[in-house]
C-alpha positions as CSV (number, residue, x, y, z in Angstrom):
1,X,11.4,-12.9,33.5
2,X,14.5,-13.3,31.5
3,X,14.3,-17.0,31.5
4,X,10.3,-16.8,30.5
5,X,11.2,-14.5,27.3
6,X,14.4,-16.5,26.1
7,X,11.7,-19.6,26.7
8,X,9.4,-17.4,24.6
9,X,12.0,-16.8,21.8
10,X,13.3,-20.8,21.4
11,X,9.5,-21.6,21.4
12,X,9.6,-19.2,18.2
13,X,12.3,-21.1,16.5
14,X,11.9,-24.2,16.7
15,X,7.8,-23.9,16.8
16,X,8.0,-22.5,13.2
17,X,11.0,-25.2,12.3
18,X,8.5,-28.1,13.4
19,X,5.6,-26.7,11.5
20,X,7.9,-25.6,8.3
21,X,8.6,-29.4,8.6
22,X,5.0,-30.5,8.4
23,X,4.8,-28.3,5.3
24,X,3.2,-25.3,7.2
25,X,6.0,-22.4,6.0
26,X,4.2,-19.6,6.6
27,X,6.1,-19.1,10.6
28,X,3.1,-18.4,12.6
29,X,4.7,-18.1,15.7
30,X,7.3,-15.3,14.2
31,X,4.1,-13.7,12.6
32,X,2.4,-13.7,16.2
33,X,5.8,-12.3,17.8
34,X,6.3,-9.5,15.3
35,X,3.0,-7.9,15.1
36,X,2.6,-8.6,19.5
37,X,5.9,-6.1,19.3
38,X,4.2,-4.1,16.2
39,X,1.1,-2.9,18.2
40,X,3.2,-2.8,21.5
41,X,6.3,-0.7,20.3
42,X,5.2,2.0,18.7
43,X,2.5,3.4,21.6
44,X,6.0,3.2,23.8
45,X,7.8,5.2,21.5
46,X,5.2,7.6,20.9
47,X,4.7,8.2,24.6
48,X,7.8,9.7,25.1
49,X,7.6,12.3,22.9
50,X,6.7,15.8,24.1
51,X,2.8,15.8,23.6
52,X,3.0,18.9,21.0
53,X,5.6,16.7,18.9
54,X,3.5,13.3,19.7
55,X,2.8,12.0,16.0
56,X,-0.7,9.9,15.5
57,X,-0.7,6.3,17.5
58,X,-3.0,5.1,15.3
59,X,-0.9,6.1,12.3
60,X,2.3,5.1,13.0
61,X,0.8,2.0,14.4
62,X,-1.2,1.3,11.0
63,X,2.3,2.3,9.5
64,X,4.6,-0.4,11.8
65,X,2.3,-2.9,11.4
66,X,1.6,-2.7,7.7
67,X,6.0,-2.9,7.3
68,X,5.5,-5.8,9.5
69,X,3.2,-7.7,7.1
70,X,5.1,-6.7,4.2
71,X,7.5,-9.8,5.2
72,X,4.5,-12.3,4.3
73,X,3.4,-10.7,0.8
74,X,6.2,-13.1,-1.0
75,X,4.8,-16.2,0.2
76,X,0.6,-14.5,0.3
77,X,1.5,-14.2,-4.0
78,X,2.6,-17.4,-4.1
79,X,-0.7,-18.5,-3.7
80,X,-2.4,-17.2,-6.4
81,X,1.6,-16.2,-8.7
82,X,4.3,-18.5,-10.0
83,X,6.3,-15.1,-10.7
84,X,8.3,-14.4,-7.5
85,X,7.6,-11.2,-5.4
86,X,10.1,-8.9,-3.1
87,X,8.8,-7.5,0.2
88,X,11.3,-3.7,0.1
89,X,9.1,-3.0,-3.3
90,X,5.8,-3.2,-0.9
91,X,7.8,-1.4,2.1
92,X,8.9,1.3,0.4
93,X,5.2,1.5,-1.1
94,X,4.4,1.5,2.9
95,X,6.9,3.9,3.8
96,X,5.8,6.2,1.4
97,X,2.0,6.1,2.0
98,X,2.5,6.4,5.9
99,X,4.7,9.8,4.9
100,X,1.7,10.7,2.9
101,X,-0.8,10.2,5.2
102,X,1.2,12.0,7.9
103,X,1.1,15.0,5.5
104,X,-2.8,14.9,4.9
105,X,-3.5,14.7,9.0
106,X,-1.3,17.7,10.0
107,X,-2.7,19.4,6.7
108,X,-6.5,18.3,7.9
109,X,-6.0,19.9,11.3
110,X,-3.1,22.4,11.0
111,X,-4.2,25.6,13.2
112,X,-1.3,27.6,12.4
113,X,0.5,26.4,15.7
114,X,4.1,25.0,14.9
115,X,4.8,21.5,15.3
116,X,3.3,19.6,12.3
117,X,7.0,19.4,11.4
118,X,8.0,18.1,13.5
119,X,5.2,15.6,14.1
120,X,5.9,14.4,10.4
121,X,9.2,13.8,11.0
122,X,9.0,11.9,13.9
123,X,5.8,10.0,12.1
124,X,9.1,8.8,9.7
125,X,11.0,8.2,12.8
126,X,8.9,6.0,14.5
127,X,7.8,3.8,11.0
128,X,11.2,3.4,10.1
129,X,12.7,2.3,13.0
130,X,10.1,-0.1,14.0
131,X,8.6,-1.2,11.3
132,X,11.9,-1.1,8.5
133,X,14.6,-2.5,10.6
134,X,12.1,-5.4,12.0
135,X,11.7,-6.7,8.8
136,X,15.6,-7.6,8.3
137,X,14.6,-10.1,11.5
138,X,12.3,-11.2,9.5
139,X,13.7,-11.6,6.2
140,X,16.7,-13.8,7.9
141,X,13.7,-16.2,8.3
142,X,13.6,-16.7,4.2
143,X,17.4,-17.0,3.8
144,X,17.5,-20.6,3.7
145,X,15.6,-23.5,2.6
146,X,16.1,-24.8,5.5
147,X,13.9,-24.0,8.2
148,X,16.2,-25.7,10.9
149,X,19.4,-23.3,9.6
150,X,17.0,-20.2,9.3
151,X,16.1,-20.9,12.8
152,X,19.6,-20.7,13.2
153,X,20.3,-17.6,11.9
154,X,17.5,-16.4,14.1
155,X,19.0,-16.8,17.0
156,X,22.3,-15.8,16.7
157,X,20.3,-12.5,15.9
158,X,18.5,-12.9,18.8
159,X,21.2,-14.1,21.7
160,X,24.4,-12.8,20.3
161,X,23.3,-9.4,21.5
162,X,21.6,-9.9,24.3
163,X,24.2,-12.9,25.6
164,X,26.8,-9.4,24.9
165,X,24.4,-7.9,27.6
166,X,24.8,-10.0,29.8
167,X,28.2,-10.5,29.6
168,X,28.2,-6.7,29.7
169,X,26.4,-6.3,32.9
170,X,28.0,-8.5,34.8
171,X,31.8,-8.0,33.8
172,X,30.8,-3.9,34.1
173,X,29.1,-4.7,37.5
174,X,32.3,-6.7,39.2
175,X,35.2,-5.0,37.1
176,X,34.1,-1.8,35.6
177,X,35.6,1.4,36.2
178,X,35.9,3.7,33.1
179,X,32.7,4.9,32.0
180,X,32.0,4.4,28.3
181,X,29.3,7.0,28.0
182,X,28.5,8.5,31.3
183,X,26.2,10.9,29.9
184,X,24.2,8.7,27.6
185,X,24.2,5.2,29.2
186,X,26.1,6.4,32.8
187,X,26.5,2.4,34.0
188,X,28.1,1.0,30.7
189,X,32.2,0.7,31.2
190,X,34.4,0.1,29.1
191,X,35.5,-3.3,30.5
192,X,32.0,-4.3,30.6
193,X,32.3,-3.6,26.6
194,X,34.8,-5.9,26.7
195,X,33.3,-8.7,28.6
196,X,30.0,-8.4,26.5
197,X,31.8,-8.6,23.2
198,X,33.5,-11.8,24.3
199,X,30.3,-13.2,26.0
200,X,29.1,-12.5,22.2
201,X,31.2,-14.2,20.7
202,X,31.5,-17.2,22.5
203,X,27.5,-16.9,22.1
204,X,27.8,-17.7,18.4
205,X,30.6,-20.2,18.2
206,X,28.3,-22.0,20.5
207,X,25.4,-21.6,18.5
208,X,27.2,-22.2,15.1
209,X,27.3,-25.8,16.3
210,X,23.4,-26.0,16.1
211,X,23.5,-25.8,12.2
212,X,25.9,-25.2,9.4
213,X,25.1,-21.6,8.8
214,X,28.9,-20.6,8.7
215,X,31.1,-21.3,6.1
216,X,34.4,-20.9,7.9
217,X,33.6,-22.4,10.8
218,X,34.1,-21.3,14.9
219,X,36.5,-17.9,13.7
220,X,33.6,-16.9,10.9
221,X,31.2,-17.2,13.9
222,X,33.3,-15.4,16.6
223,X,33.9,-12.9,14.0
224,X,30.0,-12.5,13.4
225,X,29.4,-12.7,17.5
226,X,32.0,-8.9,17.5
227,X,30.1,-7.6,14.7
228,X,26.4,-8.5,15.6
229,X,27.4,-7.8,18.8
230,X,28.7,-4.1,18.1
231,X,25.5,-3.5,16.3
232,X,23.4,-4.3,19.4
233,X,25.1,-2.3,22.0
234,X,24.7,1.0,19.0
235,X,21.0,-0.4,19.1
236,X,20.7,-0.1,23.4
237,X,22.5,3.3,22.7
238,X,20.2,4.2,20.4
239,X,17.3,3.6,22.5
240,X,19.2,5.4,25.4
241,X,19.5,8.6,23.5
242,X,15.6,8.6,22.5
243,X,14.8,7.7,26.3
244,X,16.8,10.7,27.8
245,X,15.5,13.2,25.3
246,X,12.2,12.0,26.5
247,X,13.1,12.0,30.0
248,X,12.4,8.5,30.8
249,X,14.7,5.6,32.5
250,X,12.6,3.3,30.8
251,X,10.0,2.8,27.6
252,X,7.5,1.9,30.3
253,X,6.8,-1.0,33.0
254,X,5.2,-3.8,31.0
255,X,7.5,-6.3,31.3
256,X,8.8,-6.8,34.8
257,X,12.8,-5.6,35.5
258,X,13.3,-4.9,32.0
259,X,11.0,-2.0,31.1
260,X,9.2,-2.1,28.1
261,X,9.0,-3.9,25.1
262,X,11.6,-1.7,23.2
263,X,13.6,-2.2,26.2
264,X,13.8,-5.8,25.3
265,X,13.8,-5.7,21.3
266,X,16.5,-2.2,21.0
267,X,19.8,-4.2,20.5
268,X,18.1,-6.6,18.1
269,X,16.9,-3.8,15.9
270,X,20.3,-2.7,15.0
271,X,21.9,-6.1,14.8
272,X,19.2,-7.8,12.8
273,X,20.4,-5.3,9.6
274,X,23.5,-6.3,10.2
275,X,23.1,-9.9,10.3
276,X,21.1,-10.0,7.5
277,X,23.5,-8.7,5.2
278,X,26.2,-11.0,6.6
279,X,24.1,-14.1,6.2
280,X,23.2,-12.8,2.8
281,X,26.7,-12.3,1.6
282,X,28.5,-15.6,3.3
283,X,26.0,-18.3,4.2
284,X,25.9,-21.5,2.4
């Protein structure tokens, strides 16, 4: 299964690199991936909520999906503009109409039982973590000219953190001994920290040779493979602390020896940000 989905992910890249070629730039394939994940996500999420907290599926679906599509309203205007157009004007237009809604549904069938709060607050949760920090995965797309360096860019945000998994999981299986969290995430160890964030790294210096995405070379991209790195395993924590306060080992069983879907996508949703702002700061 993990072969299939990193098979999925390089069709992704360099699908949309071939078509941007042919003068297609509108990244079907990324479009396809993002709203699969966008429909798929959020009913995981929602589900592990207490069902007197549960938020609206249909809303925070409408919500992530919406954010999602954001990420195509630049090149949409295009067609019809010459003046150029920002998607995080249109999110935070989202963002705010989702919260809005949220209010008029516990307001529309309040009963004077508590939780609506609660509810609304997690209707925020939910949008902003999967539909806001998707759309810095996105946005890397639009960094470049260049569809075979954005394609780059891509996935270092995609295998940097899951090669630090790996790396992770096996150094932590054959040499681990001190527990990093044993409450949160009881099997990660320390020295499978350490084995990830070098498996990381060597991830992107690798990858840095695919394109010229890094100005300074193999030590700008190891330094990238720690950070990005980093971010993911606070992602796969992330999602750890949401699955334990909703008493679950995994988001669900959709996706054969992985979980769920948020099982697969949690370390990229915290490294994407992070990438993004490093690629937007330092790349060519």
């Amino acid at each position: 299964m993990g072969s299939l989905l990193a098979l999925g992910a390089a069709g992704v890249l360099f699908g949309d690199s071939w078509l941007a070629k042919s003068g297609f730039a509108w990244f079907p394939f990324l479009f396809a991936f993002l709203m699969l994940v966008g429909v798929l996500a959020p009913r995981e999420l929602v589900r592990l909520f207490p069902p007197a907290q549960r938020p609206s599926e249909p809303l925070v679906t409408t919500g992530v999906i919406l954010a999602l599509l954001v990420n195509w309203y630049p090149a949409l205007r295009l067609q019809f503009s010459a003046v150029p157009a920002s998607p995080w004007a249109m999110l935070v237009l989202v963002l705010g109409g989702v919260l809005i809604g949220a209010f008029l549904l516990e307001m529309n069938r309040y009963t004077g039982e508590r939780g609506a709060l609660d509810r609304l607050a997690l209707t925020a949760f939910v949008v902003t973590y999967l539909g806001l920090l998707p759309c810095f995965f996105a946005q890397v797309r639009w960094l470049s000219r260049d569809a075979d360096v954005s394609a780059a860019m891509l996935a270092l945000v995609v295998f940097v953190p899951k090669c630090n998994d790996i790396g992770a999981f096996f150094t932590g299986t054959f040499l681990g001994r001190h527990k990093m969290t044993p409450v949160l995430s009881p099997k990660k160890t320390w020295e499978g920290f350490v084995g990830g964030a070098l498996t990381g790294a060597a991830a992107a210096v690798g990858l840095s040779f695919t394109a010229p995405v890094f100005q300074y070379g193999a030590a700008e991209a190891a330094a990238f493979g720690l950070v990005v790195g980093l971010a993911g395993v606070f992602g796969d924590l992330a999602e750890s602390l949401v699955k334990r306060e909703g008493g679950a080992k995994d988001a669900s069983k959709s996706i054969p020896g992985f979980g769920g879907v948020l099982d697969v996508v949690d370390s990229v949703l915290f490294a994407a940000p992070v990438a993004y702002l490093w690629f937007g700061l330092t790349a060519p």
